[in-house]
C-alpha positions in Angstrom: 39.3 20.3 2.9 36.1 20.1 1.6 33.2 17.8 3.5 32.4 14.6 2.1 28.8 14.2 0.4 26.4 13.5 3.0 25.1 9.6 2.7 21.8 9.1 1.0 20.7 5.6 0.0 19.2 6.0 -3.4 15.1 6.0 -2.8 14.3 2.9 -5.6 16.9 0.8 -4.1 15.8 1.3 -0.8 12.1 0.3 -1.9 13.5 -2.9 -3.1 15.3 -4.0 0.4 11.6 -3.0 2.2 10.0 -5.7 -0.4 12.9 -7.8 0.6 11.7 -7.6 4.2 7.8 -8.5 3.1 9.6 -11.6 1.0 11.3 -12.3 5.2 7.8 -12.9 6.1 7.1 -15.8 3.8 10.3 -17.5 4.8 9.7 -17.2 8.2 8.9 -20.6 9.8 7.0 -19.5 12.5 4.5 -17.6 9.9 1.3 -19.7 9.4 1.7 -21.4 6.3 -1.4 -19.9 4.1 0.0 -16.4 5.6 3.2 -17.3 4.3 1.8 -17.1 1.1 -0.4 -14.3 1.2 3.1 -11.9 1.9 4.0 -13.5 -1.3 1.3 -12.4 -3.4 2.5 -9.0 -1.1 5.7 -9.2 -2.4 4.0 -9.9 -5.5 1.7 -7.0 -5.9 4.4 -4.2 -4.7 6.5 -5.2 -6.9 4.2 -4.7 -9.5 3.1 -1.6 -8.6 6.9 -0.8 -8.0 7.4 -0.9 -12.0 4.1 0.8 -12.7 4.8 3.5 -11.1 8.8 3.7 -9.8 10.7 1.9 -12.9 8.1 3.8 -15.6 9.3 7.3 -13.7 13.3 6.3 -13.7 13.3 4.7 -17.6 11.5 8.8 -18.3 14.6 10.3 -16.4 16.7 7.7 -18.3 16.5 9.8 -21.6 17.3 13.2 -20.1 20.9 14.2 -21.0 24.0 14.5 -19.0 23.4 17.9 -17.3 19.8 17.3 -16.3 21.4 13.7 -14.8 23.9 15.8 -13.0 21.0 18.3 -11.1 19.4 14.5 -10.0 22.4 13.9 -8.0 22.2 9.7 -9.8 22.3 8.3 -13.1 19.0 6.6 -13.7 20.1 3.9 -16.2 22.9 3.1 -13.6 19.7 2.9 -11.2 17.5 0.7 -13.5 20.1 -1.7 -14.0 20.9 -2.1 -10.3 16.8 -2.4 -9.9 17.1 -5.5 -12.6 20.0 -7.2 -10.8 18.5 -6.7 -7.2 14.5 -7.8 -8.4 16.2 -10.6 -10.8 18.2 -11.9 -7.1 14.6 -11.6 -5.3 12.4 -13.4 -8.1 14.7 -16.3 -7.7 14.3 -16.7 -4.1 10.9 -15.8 -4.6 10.4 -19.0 -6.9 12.7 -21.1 -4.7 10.1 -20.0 -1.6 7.6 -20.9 -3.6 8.2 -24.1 -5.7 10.6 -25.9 -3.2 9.7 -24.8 0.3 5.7 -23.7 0.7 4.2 -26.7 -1.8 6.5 -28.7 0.1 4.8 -28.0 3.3 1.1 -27.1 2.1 2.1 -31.5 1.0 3.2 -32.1 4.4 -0.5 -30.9 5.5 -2.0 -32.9 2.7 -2.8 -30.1 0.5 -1.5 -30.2 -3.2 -1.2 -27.5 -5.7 -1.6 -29.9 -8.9 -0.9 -29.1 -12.4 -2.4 -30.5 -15.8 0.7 -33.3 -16.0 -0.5 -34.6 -12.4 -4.6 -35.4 -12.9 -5.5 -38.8 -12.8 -8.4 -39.6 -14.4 -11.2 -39.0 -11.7 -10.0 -35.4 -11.6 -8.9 -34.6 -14.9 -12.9 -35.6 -16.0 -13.7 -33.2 -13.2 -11.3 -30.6 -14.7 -12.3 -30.6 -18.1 -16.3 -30.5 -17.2 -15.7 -27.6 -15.4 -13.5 -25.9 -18.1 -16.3 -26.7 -20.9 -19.1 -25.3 -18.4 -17.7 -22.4 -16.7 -14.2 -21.2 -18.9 -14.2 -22.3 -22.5 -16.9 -20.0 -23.6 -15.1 -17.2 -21.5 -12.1 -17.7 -24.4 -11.3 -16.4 -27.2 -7.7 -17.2 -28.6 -6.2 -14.8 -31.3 -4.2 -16.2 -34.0 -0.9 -14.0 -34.9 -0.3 -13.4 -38.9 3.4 -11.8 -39.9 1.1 -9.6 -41.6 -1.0 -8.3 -39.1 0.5 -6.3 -36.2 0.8 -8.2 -32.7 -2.2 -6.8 -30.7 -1.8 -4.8 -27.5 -1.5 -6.9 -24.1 -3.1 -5.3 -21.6 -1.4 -4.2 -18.3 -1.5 -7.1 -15.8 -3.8 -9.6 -17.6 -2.8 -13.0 -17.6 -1.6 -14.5 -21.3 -0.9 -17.8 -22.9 1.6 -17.4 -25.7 0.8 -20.8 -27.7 2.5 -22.7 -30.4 1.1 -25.0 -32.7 3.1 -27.3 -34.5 3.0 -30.7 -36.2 5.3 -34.0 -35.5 5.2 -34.6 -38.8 5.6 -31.2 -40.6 8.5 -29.0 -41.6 5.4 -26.2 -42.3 6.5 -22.9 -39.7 4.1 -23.0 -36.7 1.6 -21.0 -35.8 1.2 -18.7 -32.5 -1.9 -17.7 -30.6 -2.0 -15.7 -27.6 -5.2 -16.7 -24.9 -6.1 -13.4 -22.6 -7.9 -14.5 -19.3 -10.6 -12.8 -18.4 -9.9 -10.9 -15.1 -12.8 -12.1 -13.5 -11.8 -15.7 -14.0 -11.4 -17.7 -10.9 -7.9 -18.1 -10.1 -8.1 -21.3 -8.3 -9.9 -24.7 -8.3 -10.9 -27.0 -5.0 -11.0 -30.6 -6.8 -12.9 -33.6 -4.8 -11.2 -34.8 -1.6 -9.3 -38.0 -2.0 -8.4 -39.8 1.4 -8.4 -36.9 3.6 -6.0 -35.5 0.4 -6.7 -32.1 -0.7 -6.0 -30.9 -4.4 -6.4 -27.2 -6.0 -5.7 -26.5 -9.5 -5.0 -23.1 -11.0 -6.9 -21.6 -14.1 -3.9 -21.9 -16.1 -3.3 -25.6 -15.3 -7.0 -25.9 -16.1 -6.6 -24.0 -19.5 -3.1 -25.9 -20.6 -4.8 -29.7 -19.8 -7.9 -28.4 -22.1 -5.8 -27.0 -25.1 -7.3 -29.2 -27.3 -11.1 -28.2 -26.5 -10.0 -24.5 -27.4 -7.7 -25.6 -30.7 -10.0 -28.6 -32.1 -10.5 -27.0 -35.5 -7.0 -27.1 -36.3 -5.1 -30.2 -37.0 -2.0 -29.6 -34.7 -0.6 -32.4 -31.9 1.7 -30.3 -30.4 0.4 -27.4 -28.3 2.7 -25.4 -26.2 1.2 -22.8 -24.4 3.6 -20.7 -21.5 2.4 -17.8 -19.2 3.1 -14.1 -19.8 2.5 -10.9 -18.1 3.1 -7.0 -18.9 3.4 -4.4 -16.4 3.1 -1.2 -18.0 3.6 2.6 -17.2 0.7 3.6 -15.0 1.3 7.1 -14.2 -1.2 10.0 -15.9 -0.4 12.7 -18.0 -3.5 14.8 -17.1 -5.0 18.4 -17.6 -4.7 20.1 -13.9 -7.8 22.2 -14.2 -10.1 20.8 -11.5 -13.5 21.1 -13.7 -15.5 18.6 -15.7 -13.1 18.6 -17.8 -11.0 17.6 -15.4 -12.5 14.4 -15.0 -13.4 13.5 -18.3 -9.5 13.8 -18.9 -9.1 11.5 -16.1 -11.6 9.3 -17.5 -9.3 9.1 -21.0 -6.3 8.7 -18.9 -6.8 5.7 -16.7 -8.0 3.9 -20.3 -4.3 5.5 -21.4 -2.7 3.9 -18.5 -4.1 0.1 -20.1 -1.8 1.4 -23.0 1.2 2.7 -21.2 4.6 2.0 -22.1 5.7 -1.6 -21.3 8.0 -1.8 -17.7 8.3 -5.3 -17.4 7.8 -8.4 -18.8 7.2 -11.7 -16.9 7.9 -14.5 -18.8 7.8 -18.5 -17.8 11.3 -19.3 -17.8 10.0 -23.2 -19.2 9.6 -21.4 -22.4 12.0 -22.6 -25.6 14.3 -19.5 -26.4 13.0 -19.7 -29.8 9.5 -18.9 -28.9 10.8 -16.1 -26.4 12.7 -14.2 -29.0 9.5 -14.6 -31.8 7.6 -13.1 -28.7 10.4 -10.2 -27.7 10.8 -9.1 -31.1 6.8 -8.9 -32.0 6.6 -7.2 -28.5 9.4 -4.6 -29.2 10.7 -5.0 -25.8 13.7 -3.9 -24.0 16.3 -6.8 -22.9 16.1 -4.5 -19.2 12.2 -4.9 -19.1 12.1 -8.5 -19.6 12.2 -11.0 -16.0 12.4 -14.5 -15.7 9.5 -15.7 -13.7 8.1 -19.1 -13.1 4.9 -20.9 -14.7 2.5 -18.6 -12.1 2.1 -14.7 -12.5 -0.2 -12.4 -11.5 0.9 -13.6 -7.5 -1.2 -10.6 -6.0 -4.3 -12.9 -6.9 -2.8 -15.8 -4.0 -3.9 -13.5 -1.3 -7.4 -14.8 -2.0 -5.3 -18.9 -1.9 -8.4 -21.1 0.0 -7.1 -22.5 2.9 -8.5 -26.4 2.6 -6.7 -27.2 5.7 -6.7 -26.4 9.6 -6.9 -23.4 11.2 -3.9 -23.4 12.5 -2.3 -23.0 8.9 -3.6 -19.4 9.1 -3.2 -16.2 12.3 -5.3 -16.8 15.0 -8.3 -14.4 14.5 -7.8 -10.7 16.5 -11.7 -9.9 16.8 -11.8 -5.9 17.2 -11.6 -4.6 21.0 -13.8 -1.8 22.1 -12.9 1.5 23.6 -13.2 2.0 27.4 -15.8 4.9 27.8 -17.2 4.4 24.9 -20.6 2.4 24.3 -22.5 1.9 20.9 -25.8 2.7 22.4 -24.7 6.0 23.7 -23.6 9.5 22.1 -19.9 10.1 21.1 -20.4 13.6 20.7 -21.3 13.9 24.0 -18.2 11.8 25.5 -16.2 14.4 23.6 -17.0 17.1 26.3 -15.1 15.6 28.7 -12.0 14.2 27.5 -10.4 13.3 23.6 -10.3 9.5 22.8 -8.3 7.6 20.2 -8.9 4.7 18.4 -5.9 2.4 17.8 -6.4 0.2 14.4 -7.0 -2.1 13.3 -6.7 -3.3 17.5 -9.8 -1.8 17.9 -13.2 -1.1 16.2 -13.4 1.1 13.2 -17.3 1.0 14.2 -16.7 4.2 16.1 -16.0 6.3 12.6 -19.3 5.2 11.7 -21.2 5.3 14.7 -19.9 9.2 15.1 -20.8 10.0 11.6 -23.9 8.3 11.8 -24.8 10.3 15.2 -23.6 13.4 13.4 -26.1 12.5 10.5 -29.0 12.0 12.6 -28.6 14.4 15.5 -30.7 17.3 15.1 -28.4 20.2 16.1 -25.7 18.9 14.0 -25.9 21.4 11.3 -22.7 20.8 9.1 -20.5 18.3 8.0 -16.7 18.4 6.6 -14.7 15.9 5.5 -12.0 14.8 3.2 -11.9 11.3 1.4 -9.2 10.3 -0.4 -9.6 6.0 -0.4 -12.8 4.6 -0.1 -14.1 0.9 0.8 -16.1 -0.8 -1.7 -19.6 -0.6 -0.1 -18.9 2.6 1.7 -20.9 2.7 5.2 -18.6 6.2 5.5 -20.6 7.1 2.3 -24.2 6.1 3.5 -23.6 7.8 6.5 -22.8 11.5 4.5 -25.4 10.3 2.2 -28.0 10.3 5.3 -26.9 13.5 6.8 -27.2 15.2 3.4 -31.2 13.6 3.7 -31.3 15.0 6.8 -31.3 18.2 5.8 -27.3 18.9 7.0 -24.8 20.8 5.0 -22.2 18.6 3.7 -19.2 19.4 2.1 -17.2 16.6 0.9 -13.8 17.0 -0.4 -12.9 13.4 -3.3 -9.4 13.4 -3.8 -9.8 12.5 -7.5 -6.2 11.5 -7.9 -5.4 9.4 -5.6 -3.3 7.0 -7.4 -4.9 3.2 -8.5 -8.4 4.8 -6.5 -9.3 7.3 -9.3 -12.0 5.4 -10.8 -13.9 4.7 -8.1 -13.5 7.9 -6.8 -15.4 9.3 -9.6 -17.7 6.5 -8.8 -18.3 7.8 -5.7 -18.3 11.9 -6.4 -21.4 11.2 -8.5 -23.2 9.1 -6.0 -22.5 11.1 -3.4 -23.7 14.6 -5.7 -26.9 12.7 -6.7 -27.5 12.7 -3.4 -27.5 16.4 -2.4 -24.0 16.3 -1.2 -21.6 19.3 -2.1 -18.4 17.8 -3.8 -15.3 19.2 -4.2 -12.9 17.5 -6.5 -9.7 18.7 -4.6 -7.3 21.1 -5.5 -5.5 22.2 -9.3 -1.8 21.5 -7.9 -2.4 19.5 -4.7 -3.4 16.2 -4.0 -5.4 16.3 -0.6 -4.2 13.7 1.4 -5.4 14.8 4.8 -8.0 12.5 6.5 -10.3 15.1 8.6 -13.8 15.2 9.7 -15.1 18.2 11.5 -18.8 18.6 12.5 -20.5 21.8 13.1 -23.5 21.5 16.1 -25.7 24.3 17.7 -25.6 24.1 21.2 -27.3 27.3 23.6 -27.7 29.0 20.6 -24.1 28.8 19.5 -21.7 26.5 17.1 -19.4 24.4 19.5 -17.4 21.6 17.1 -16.3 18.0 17.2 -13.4 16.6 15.3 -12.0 13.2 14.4 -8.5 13.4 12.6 -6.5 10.1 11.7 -3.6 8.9 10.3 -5.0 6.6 7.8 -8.3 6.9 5.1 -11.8 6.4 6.3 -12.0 3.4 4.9 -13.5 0.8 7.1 -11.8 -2.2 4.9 -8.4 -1.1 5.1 -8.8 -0.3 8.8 -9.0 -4.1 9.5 -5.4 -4.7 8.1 -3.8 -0.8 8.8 -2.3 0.2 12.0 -3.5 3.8 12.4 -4.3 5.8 15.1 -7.9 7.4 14.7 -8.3 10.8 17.2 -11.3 12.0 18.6 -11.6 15.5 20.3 -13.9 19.0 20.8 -10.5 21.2 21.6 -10.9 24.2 20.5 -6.8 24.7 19.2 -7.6 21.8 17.3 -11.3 22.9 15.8 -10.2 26.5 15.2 -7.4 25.5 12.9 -10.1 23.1 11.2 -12.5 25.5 10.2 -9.9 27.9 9.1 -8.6 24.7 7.1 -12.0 24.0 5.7 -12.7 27.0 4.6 -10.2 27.3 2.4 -10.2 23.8 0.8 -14.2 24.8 0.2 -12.7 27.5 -1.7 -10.7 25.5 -3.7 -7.3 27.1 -2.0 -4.1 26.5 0.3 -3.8 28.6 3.3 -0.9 29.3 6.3 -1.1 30.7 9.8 -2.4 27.4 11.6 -1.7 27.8 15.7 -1.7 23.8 16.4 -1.8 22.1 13.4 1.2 21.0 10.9 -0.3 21.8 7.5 1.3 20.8 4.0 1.9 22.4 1.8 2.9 25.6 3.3 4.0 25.1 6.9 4.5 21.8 7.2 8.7 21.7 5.9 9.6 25.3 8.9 7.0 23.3 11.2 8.7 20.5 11.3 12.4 21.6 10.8 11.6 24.3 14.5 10.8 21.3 16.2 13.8 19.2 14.8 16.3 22.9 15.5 14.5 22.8 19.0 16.2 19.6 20.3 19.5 20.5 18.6 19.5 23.8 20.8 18.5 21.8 23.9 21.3 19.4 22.9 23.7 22.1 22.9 22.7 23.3 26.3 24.4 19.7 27.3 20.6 18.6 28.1 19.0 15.3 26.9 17.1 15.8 23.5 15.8 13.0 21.8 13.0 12.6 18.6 11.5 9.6 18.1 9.6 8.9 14.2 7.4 6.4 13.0 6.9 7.3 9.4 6.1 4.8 6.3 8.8 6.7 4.8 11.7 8.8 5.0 13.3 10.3 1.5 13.0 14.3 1.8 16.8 15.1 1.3 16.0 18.3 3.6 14.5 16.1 6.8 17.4 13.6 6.5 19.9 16.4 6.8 18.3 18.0 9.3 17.8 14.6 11.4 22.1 14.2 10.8 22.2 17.7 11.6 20.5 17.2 14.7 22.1 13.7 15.1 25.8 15.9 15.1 24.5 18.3 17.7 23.7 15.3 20.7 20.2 15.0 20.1 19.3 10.9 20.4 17.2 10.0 17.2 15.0 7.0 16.8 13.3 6.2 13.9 10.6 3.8 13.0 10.5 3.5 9.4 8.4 0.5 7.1 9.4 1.2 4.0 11.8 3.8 2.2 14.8 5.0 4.2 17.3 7.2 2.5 18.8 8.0 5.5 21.7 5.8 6.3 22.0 5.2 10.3 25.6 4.9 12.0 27.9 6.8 9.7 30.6 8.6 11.3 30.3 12.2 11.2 26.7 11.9 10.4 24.0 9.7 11.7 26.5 8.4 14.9 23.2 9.5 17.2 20.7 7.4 14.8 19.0 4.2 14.9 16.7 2.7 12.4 14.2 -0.2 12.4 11.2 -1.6 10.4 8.8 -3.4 11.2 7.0 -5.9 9.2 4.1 -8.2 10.6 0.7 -9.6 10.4 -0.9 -6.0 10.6 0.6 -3.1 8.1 2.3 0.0 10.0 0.8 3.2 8.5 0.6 5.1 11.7 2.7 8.5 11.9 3.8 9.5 14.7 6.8 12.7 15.7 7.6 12.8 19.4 10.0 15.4 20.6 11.8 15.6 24.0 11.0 19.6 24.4 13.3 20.0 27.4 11.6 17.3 29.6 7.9 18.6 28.4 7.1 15.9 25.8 4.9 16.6 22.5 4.0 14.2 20.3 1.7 14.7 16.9 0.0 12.4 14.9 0.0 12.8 10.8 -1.5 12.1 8.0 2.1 13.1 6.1 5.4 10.8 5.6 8.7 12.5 5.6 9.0 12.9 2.0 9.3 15.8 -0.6 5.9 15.4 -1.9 4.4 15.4 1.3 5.8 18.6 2.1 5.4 20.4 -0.9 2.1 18.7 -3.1 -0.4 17.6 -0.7 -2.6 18.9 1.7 -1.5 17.1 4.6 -2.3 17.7 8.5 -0.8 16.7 11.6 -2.3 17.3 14.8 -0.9 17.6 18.4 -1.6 14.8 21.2 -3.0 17.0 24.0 -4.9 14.3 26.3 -2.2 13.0 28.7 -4.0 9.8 28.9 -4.5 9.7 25.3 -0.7 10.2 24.5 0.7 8.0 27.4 -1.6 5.0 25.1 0.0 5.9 21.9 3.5 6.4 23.9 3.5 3.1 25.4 2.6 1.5 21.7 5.7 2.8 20.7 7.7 1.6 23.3 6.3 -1.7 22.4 7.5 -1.0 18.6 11.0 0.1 19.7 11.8 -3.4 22.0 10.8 -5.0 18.8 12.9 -8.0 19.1 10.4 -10.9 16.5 9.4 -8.8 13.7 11.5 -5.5 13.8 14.5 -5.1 11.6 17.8 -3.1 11.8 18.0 -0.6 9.0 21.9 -0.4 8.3 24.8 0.4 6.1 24.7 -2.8 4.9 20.8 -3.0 3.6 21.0 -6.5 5.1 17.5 -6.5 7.0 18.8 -8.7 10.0 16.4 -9.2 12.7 16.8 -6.1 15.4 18.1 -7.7 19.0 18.2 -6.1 21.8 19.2 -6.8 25.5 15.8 -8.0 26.8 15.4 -11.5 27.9 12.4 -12.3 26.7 10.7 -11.7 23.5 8.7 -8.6 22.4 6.6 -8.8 19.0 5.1 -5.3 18.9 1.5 -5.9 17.3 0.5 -8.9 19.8 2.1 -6.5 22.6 -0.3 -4.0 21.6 -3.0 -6.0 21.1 -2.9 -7.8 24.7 -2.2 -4.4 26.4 -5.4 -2.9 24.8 -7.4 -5.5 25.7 -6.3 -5.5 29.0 -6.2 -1.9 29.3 -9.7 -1.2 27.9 -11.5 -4.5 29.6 
């Protein structure tokens, strides 16, 4: 009798039921209000990027032919169609969140979201002085001919598709189409009205002004509905890392404005008629086109102005410090003695910077290495190389120019950074370099001793505010020998293997990771307790999930922590009996990796900058480092304890993709980020 086909939950789909969990948030009562909206413009924003990237990959593997369909173990268009129904099911609950439950409530708190039917005449004066100052010369509408051909939207911009008719005239009407610029204002604070606040979006704006923008032709009926295009964003690029390499960058992110349409968003308001006129001038596909509602572009309503009380958004978390650390006094120094960890975004991401900053200034330091692959805005992690580079101090800088959505300013920042005397590496011809390692080189007695930070999220001091990562600290020499040997060859433009501590991608990582997994299943069979616990943001390597149901078979006690993707499915007979999943979804993002083993009593636990999936493993440079400080680890262990009694924000991951709140038989309730963030503040008072 042959076994059945072991269960895997198709990797898209799953995608969809995470952004189902981040579209939980904004129904959840108990979320303030304005942060109720904000995981809408989330949910917004993912899914966007979702058909960038995702869709535009499946609707490629849509047109390969039956055999090639067969060796992917799915049938894409089966796959795209399911996406349709599930994201079609989602925007509707998405508008019905929207429309019917939040501008309810923001009314209940005397804040109204207003459109151009709903100005009286105070306001509407307001509304069109501020269009005729600050928007109308900003637009430029531009009128469609049959003859010409319909000009190329561009990916994400906001549109008006207009329609200009007369009451009295049997003449065909004309269309227009009104880009926004992106840098437009999205949103509009009108004068206060008896304690009554009112904010008007640009559209609303635009539509109520239609007639300043149309004057010169004699129409008196202007429709005008909202439209949006998501296009293919992936690159078809030139590998050689060179000059070349980045001028062909530099042609395909203007490519990627001009990708093949995914998606359309439409305003479901508009007249069929005008839809079709718009579908067939587009050349669309009836699977690319969604119904929306009169507001696209969501992503922008993370920046919606809270006009009302505090209350309506999370009580501010001001950064803790780190006990044993002080500002004012050398990190480097600290390092002899013991490692230290920084857990973001609980505690300050100052730390980074003050240890590259003492780095850059401290006269024995002698050499810097470190890889970027996202970068904030105004990089202090930048001025700090920048300086060390001044200060006379080797540094070798590895820019990961393809990290995806960051490549411009990447770029941006490779030729500041070499203006500046810093050496620049662009990563690697087949790998992306995904690692996040910093390892400084100082003299000390006439000899090189070196100190090391190694993380599980970018230097990048923005994201650390919203991006739970843990951030380590250490002077170890297992850990520094296996970084120079690292950085050696990433210098050289190469992969290498025989690391002693850490997990490197992309030639040890996959046996690393799969001894330590075989480890617990031969403890198991010794009738011993072996147990793994996972924190990942994803889980989709076919290899790891049959290992995990491998191990799961065996006795060994799996629990997994997993935010996003989960092809594994938990609680199948024969499989996964031995396997629990939850996600977790909350104020903070969870970014952190972490892989704790059992080891026959003798704990490990390693940090990562790697998820368990394929590309991880076999196209990035990834590194993940061993927890050696026992109080170090015991900090991280008991933040994962918090994470597993989840019983407010975690979710079960089941069978039944249903995202129902985890329970569990505690009597009181256990939401993991303010657990952590009390404990820490506590712990390091």
């Amino acid at each position: 009798m042959t076994k059945k086909k072991a269960p895997f939950l198709n990797r898209e789909i799953s995608w969809l039921y995470f952004n189902e969990r981040v579209l939980q948030e904004a129904a959840d009562e108990t979320v303030p209000l304005i942060e109720r909206i904000k995981f809408l413009s989330i949910f917004s924003s993912n899914l966007e990027e979702f058909y960038r990237v995702r869709v535009a990959t499946m609707s490629r593997l849509a047109n390969l032919n039956d055999k090639s369909k067969a060796l992917l173990g799915f049938n894409p268009k089966k796959v795209l169609n399911e996406i349709k129904n599930i994201v079609v099911k989602q925007e509707r609950h998405f508008e019905q969140l929207f429309q019917a439950t939040l501008i309810n409530e923001l009314a209940q708190n005397r804040i109204f979201i207003v459109n151009e039917t709903q100005l009286n005449v105070a306001r509407g004066e307001f509304v069109r002085n501020h269009f005729r100052d600050r928007i109308l010369s900003t637009l430029v509408p531009i009128m469609l001919d049959q003859d010409k051909p319909f000009p190329e939207l561009k990916d994400r911009f906001l549109y008006f598709f207009v329609r200009l008719s007369r009451q009295s005239s049997k003449k065909a009407p004309r269309y227009a189409l009104i880009e926004f610029p992106p840098d437009l204002p999205r949103f509009l604070v009108l004068p206060e009205t008896n304690g009554l606040k009112f904010i008007i979006l640009v559209e609303d704006i635009i539509k109520y002004c239609l007639d300043d923008i149309f004057y010169v032709f004699n129409y008196d009926i202007i429709e005008a509905y909202s439209i949006q295009l998501t296009r293919d964003a992936e690159l078809d690029i030139d590998k050689s890392i060179s000059d070349k390499f980045i001028e062909e960058l530099k042609s395909s992110l203007d490519k990627r404005k001009k990708g093949k349409p995914m998606r359309l968003l439409y305003d479901t308001d508009m007249p069929f008629d005008m839809l079709n006129v718009l579908v067939a001038k587009l050349k669309i596909e009836a699977e690319s086109l969604i119904p929306g509602n009169r507001y696209h572009r969501f992503g922008d309503f993370i920046a919606f102005p809270n006009v009302g009380s505090a209350e309506l958004n999370y009580p501010p978390t001001p950064a803790l410090k780190v006990s044993g650390l002080r500002r004012t006094e050398s990190i480097i120094n600290k390092l002899k003695a013991r490692d230290y960890v920084i857990h973001l975004p609980y505690q300050s991401y100052d730390y980074i910077i003050l240890f590259l900053r003492e780095a850059a200034i401290d006269p024995k330091v002698t050499e810097i290495n470190i890889t970027l692959y996202r970068l904030a805005e105004n990089s202090k992690v930048i001025n700090a190389l920048i300086n060390a580079a001044k200060n006379g101090k080797k540094v070798n800088c590895l820019v990961e120019l393809k990290a995806r959505f960051d490549e411009q300013a990447n770029i941006f920042w490779s030729g500041r950074l070499q203006e500046e005397g810093v050496n620049v590496h662009y990563g690697l011809t087949d790998y992306k370099v995904h690692s996040k390692i910093c390892l400084v080189k100082r003299m000390e007695k006439g000899r090189p001793v070196y100190y090391a930070n190694l993380a599980t999220g970018n230097f990048n001091e923005k994201t650390a505010k919203l991006y739970c990562d843990h951030s380590l600290f250490t002077c170890r020499r297992e850990i520094t020998a296996d970084l120079i040997k690292l950085f050696a060859a990433l210098n050289e433009g190469r992969v290498t293997k025989g690391f002693k501590h850490l997990i490197v991608s992309p030639l040890e990582s996959r046996s690393k990771i799969y001894g330590l997994i075989d480890r617990e299943i031969k403890v198991a069979k010794l009738g011993k307790p072996a147990y793994m616990i996972l924190k990942v943001n994803s889980l989709a390597d076919e290899g790891i999930v049959q290992k995990l149901y491998d191990a799961s078979n065996a006795g060994v006690k799996i629990r997994l922590i997993v935010r996003g993707i989960c092809t594994l499915v938990p609680g199948v007979a024969g499989y996964s009996e031995n396997i629990t999943v939850i996600s977790i979804i909350d104020k903070f993002l969870e970014h952190a990796r972490v892989f704790i083993f059992g080891n026959n009593g003798k704990e490990e636990m390693f940090l990562s900058s790697a998820d368990l999936m394929s590309r991880n493993f076999e196209h990035r440079v990834e590194v993940g480092f061993p927890v050696l400080d026992e109080e170090v680890q015991q900090e991280i262990r008991d933040i994962i304890e918090f994470q597993l009694q989840d019983n407010v924000k975690a979710r079960d991951i089941n069978r039944l993709n249903n995202n129902k709140y985890h329970k569990n038989r505690l009597n009181r309730k256990v939401r993991a980020q303010v657990q952590t963030y009390n404990y820490l503040k506590n712990k390091h008072h």
